[in-house]
C-alpha positions as CSV (number, residue, x, y, z in Angstrom):
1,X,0.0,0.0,0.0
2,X,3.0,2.3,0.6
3,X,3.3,3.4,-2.9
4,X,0.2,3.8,-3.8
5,X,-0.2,6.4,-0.8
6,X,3.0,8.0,-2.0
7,X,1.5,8.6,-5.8
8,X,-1.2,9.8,-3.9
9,X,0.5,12.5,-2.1
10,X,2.5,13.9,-4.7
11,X,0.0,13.3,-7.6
12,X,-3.5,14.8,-5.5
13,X,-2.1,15.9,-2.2
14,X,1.2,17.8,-2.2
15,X,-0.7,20.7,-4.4
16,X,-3.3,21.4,-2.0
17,X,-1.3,21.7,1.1
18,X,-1.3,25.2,0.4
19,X,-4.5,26.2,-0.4
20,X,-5.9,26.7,2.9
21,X,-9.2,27.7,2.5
22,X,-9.8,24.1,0.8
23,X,-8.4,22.2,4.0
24,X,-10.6,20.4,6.5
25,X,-9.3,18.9,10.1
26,X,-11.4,16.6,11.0
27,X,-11.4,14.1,14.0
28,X,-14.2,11.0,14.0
29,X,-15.4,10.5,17.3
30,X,-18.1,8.0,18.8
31,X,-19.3,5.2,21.7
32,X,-17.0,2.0,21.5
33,X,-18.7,0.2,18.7
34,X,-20.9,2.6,16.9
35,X,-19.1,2.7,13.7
36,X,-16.1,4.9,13.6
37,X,-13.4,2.5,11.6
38,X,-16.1,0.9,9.3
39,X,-17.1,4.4,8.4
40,X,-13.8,5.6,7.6
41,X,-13.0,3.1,5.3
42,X,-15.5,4.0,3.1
43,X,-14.2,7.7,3.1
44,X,-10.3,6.6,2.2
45,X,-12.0,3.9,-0.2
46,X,-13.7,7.5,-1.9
47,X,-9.8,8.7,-2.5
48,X,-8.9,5.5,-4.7
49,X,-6.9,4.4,-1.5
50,X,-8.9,1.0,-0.5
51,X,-11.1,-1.3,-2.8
52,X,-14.7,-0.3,-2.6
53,X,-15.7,-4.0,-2.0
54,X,-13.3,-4.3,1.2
55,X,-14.3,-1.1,3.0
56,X,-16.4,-1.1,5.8
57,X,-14.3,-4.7,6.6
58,X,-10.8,-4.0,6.2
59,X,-10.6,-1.3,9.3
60,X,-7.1,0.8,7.2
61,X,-7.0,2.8,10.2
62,X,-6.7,-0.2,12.7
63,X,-2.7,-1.0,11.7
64,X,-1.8,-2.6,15.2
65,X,-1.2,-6.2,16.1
66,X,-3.3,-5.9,18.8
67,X,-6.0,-3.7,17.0
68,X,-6.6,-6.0,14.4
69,X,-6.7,-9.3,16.8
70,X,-9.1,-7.5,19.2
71,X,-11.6,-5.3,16.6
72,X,-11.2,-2.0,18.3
73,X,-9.3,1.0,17.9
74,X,-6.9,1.7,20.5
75,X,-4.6,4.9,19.4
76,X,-5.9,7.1,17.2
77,X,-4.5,6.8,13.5
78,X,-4.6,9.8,11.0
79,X,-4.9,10.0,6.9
80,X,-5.2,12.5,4.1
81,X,-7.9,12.1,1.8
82,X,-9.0,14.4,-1.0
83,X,-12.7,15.4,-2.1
84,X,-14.2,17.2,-4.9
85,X,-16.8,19.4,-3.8
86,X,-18.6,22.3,-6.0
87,X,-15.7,21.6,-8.6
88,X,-12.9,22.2,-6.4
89,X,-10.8,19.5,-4.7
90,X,-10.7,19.8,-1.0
91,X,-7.9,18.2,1.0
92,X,-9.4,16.6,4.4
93,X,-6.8,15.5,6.7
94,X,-8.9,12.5,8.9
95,X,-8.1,11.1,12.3
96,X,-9.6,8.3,13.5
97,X,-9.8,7.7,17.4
98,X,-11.2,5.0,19.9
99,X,-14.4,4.8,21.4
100,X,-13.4,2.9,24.5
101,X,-13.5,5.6,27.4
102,X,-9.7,3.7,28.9
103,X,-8.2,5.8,25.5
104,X,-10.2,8.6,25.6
105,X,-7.0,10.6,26.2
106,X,-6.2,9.8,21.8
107,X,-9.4,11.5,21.1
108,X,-8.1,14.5,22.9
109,X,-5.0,14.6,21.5
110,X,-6.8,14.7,18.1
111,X,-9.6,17.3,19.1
112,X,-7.0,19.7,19.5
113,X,-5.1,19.1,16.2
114,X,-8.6,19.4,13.8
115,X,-11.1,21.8,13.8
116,X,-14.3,19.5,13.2
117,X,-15.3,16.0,14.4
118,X,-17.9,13.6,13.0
119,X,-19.6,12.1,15.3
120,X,-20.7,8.7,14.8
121,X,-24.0,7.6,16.9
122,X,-26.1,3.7,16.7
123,X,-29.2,4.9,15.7
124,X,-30.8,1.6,18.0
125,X,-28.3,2.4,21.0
126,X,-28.1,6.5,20.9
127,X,-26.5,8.7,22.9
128,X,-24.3,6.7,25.0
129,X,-21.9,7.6,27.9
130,X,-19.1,7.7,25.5
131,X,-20.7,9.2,23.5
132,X,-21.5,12.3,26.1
133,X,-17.8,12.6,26.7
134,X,-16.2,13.2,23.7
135,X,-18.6,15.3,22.4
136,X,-17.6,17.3,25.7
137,X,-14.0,17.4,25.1
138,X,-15.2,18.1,21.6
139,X,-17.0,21.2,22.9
140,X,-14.4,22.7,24.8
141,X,-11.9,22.3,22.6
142,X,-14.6,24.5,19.9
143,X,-14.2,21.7,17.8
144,X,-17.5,21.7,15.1
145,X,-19.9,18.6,15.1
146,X,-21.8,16.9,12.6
147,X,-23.5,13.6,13.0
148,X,-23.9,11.0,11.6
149,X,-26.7,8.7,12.5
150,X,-25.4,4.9,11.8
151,X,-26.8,1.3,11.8
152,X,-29.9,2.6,10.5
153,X,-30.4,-0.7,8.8
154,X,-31.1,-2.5,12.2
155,X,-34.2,-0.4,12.3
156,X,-35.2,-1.7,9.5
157,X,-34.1,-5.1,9.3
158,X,-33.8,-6.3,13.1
159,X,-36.7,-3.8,14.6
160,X,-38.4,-4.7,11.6
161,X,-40.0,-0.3,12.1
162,X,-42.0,1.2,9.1
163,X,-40.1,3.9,7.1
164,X,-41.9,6.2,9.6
165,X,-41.1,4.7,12.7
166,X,-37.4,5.0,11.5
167,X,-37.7,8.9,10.7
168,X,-39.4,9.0,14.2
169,X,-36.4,6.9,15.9
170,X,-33.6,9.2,13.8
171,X,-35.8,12.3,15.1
172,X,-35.0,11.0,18.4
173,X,-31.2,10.8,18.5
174,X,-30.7,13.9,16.9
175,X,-33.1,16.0,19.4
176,X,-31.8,14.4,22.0
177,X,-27.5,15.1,20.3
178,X,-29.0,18.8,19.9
179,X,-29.9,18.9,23.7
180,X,-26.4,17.5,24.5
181,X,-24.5,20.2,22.9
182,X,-26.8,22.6,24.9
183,X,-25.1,21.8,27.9
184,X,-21.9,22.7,26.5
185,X,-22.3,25.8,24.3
186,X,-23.6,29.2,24.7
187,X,-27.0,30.2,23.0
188,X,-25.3,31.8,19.9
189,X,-23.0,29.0,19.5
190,X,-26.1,26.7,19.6
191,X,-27.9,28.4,17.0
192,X,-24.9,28.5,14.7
193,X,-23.7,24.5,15.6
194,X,-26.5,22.3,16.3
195,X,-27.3,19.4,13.5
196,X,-30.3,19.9,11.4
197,X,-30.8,17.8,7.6
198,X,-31.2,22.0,6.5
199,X,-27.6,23.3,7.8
200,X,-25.7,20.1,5.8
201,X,-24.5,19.1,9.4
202,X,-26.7,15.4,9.9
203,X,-26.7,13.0,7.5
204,X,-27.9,9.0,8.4
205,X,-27.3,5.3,6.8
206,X,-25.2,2.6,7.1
207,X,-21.7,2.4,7.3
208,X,-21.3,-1.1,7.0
209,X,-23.6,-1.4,4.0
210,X,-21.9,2.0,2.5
211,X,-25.3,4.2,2.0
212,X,-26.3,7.2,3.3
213,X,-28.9,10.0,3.1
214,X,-28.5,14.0,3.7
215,X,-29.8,17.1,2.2
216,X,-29.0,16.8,-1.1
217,X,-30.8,12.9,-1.4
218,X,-33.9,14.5,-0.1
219,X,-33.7,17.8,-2.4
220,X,-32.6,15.4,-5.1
221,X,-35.9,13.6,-4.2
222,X,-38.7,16.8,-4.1
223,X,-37.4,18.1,-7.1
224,X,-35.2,21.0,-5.6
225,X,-38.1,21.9,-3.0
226,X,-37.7,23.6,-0.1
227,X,-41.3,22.7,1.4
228,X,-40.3,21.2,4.8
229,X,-43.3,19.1,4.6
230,X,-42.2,17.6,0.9
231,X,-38.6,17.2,2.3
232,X,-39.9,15.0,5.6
233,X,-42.4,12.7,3.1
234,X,-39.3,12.2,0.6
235,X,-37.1,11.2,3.9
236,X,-39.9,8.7,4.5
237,X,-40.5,7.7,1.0
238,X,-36.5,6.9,0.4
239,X,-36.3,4.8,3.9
240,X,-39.3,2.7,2.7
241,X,-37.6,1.6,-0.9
242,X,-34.4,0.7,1.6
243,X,-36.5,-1.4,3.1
244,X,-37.5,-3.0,0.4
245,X,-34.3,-3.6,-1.0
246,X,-33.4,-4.9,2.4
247,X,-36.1,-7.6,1.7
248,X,-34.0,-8.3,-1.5
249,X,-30.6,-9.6,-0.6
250,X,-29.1,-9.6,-3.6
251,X,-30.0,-5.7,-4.5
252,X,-28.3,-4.5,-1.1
253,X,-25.0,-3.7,-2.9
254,X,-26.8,-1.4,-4.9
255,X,-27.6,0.7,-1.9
256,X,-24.1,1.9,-1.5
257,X,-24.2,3.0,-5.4
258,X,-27.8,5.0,-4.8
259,X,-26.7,6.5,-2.0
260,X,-23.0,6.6,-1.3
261,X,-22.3,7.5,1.9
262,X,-19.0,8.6,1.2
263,X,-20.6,11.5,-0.7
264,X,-22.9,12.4,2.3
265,X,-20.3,12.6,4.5
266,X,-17.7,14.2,3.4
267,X,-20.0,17.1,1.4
268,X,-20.7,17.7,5.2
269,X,-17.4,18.0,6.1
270,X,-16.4,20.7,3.3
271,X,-19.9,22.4,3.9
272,X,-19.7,22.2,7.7
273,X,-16.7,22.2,9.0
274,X,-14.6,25.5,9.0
275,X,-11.6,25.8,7.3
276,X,-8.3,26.8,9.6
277,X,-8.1,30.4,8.7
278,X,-12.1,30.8,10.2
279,X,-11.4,27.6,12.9
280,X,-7.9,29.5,14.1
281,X,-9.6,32.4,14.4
282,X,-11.9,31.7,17.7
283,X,-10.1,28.7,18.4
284,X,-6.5,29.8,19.2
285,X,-7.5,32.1,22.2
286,X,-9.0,29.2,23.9
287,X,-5.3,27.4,24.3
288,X,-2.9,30.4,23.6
289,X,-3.1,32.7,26.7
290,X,-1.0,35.2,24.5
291,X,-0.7,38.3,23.2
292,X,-3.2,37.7,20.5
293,X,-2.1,41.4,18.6
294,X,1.7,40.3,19.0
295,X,3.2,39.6,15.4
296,X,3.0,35.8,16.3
297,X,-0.9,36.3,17.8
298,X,-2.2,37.6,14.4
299,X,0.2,35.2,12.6
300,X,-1.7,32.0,14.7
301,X,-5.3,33.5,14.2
302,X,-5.2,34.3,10.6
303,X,-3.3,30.9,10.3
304,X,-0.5,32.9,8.1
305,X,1.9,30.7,6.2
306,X,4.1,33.3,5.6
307,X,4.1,34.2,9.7
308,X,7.7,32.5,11.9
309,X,6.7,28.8,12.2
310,X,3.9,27.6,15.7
311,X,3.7,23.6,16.0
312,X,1.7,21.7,18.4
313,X,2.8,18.2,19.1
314,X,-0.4,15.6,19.6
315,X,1.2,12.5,19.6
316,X,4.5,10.9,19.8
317,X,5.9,7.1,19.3
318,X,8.9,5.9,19.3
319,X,10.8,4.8,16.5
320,X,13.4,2.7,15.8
321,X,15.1,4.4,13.2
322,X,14.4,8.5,13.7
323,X,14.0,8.0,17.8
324,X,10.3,9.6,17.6
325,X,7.6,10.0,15.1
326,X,5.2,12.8,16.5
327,X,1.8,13.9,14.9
328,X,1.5,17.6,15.0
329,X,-0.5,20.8,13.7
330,X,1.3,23.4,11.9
331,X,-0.6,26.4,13.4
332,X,1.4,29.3,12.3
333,X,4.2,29.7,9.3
334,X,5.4,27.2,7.6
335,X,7.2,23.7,8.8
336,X,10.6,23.0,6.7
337,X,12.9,19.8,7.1
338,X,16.1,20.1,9.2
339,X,15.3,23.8,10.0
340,X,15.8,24.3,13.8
341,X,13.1,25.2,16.1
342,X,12.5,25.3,19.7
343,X,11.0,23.5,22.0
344,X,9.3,26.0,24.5
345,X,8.8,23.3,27.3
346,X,12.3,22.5,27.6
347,X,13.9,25.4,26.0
348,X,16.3,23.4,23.3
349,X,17.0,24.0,20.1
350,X,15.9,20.8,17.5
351,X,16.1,19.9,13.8
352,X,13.6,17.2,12.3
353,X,15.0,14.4,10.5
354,X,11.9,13.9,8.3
355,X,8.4,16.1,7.7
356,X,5.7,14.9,5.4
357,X,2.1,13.6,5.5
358,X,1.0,10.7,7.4
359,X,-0.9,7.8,5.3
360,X,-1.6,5.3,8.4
361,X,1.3,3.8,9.0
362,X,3.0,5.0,6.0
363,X,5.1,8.4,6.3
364,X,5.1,10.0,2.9
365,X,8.3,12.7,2.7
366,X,7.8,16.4,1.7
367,X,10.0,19.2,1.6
368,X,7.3,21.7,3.9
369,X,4.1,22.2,5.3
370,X,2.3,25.2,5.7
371,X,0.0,26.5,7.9
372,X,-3.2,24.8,8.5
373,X,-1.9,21.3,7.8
374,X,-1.4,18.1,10.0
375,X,1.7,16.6,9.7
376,X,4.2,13.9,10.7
377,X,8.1,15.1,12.2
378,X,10.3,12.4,13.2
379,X,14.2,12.7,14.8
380,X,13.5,14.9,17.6
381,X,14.3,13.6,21.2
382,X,12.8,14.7,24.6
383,X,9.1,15.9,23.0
384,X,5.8,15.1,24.6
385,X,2.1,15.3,24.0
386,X,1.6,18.8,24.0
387,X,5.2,20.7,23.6
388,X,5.1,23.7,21.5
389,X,7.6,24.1,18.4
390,X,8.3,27.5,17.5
391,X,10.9,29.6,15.6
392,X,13.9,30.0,17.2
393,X,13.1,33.6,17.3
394,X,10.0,33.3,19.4
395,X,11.8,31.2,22.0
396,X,10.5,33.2,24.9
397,X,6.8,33.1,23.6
398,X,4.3,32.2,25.5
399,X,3.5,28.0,25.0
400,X,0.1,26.5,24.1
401,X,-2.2,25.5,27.3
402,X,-2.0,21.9,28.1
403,X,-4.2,19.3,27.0
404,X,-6.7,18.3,29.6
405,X,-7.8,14.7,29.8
406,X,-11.3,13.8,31.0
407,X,-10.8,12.5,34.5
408,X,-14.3,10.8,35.9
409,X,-14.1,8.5,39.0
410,X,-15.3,5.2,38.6
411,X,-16.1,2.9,41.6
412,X,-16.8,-0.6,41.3
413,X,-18.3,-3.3,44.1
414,X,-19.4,-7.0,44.5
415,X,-22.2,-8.2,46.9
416,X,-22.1,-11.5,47.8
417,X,-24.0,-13.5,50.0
418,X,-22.2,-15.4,52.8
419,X,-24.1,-18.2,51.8
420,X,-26.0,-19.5,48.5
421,X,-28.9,-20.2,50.5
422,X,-29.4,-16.3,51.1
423,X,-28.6,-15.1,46.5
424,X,-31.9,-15.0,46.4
425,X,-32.6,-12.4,49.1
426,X,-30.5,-10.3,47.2
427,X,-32.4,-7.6,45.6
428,X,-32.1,-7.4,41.7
């Protein structure tokens, strides 16, 4: 797979890492289970970078031994994908993280880096625990939501619900994901964030079947109208003919041809989800207690590639051949190989060995990156989750705020009887 992501990046990528305004951070978070990695194959399989036929089952992002023996995501694992949207291409630069709340601290290393999330939700389970929680750290962090209602089949097939049932169930979740962020955000940000079919941010389907439907499939459907009422009776009319199909086994591949859910999420993404200039813009004072009119303040919130060169560090690993590999977010200027730069928590001067883009596991070499853009640098000793790179001339600037990990106690107890004869006076 390693070359084909390397004609990838030079062919598709490598020419829009400048253009800003078409770039799209973008972390998917969800409950343990709900669909994250089987969704995400379906949006690298839209790139030409994984077989149609084996997304949904081949889970690209889940590289690790133990990840692949065990079915779950356990660090989060980034990619660059690119989308054509309103006849311009639009590079999105995807990270996918777990849903099991003992590594929630990788989906807050990756809220920080992107500037949107898709949030994935089982449209027969809803709003889970999980589910509650990242969407918190998503909050505070003023990272953008759109949802993605998934498993929608099951309603149909396994709850065996009429097509209006469904709409009613989907209805549901989404009033009750709407109420969620209203805990979090202030009225204005409510008004401007929560997920409605009209703003482009919800979308529902099937990940593992590949099919989805958003605002386009229902305006598709009316005939361009904007009549709410024709727009809820074509979401009911399209949910029936699913069923039908589903009664059909041998027409369910067509679903994901009718109503690729590919499309429907990543339109979202470019429609929804701000690009950094407008993200860095009310973002950066959230984690920079700087001097936000200071040359490198108007530099971080306009996102300036031409500004001295602001990196936050999100993840390292070792490696056996460069020491480290760390993810990071070029936030200011632009990132070159081998030019020296500061870390601001230990106040030493470093030179990266490599820079580039990261494909999953594969590291694909180029020469910069500007601002705005997620990256891989590898060769730098003593860095952590969270150290700010800067240029050497800002070495006395003020660093980024730490990350802050979700910390909720959890107690756990056994009552036993002191004899069998009593289990049943046990209350249940």
């Amino acid at each position: 797979m390693s070359h084909i992501y390397k004609k990838f990046v030079k062919e598709r990528a490598a020419e829009l890492i400048a253009e800003t305004e078409r770039i799209r951070n973008v972390t998917v978070i969800a409950h343990i289970d709900h669909g994250k990695t089987t969704l995400t194959d379906s949006l690298i399989a839209a790139s030409g970078l994984l077989s149609k036929e084996v997304a949904a089952t081949a889970r690209l992002l889940d590289y690790d031994l133990i990840e692949q023996e065990r079915g779950i995501t356990i660090k989060a694992s980034g990619i660059s994908i690119v989308h054509s949207f309103d006849e311009q291409e639009h590079l999105i630069n995807l990270i996918d993280t777990p849903g099991h709340i003992d590594f929630s601290s990788h989906v807050t290393r990756g809220l920080r880096l992107t500037d949107g999330a898709i949030v994935v939700v089982d449209a027969i389970e809803g709003i889970m625990v999980q589910t509650e929680t990242v969407t918190r750290q998503a909050m505070q962090e003023l990272v953008r939501p759109i949802l993605f209602v998934n498993k929608v089949d099951r309603l149909l097939r396994e709850r065996k619900l009429s097509g209006r049932k469904t709409a009613e169930e989907i209805n549901k979740v989404v009033r009750e994901f709407n109420a969620m962020l209203g805990k979090y955000l202030d009225d204005d940000r409510l008004e401007e964030w929560e997920v409605s079919f009209n703003k482009g941010s919800l979308s529902v389907g099937s990940a593992l079947d590949k099919w989805g439907i958003d605002f386009t499939t229902l305006k598709h459907r009316t005939g361009d109208s904007d009549n709410s009422g024709d727009l809820a009776n074509a979401f009911i009319e399209i949910l029936e003919e699913i069923e039908e199909i589903y009664y059909r086994e041998e027409k369910r591949k067509e679903l994901m041809n009718m109503y690729p859910v590919s499309r429907v999420i990543l339109d979202s993404v470019i429609r929804t989800i701000p690009n950094p200039i407008t993200a860095q813009e009310y973002r950066i004072p959230s984690f920079w207690e700087g001097d936000i009119e200071s040359k490198e303040g108007r530099s971080l919130v306009t996102c300036d590639s031409n500004g001295p060169c602001i990196c936050l560090v999100g993840d390292v690993q070792p490696d056996r051949h460069a020491s480290t590999v760390s993810a990071i977010r070029v936030f200011s200027g632009t990132l070159e190989r081998a030019k020296p730069l500061v870390n601001l928590r230990t106040g030493g001067q470093v030179k990266s060995l490599q820079i580039g883009l990261s494909m999953s596991k594969t590291k694909v070499d180029l020469p910069a990156i500007p601002a705005g853009n997620l990256a891989f640098i590898t060769g730098i000793k003593d860095i952590a989750v969270g150290d700010t790179l800067v240029d050497p001339k800002l070495k006395d600037m003020v660093p980024m705020i730490g990350l802050h990990y979700p910390m909720e106690p959890v107690v756990t107890y056994t009552m036993e009887p002191l004899s069998l004869s009593e289990l049943a006076n046990i209350p249940k």
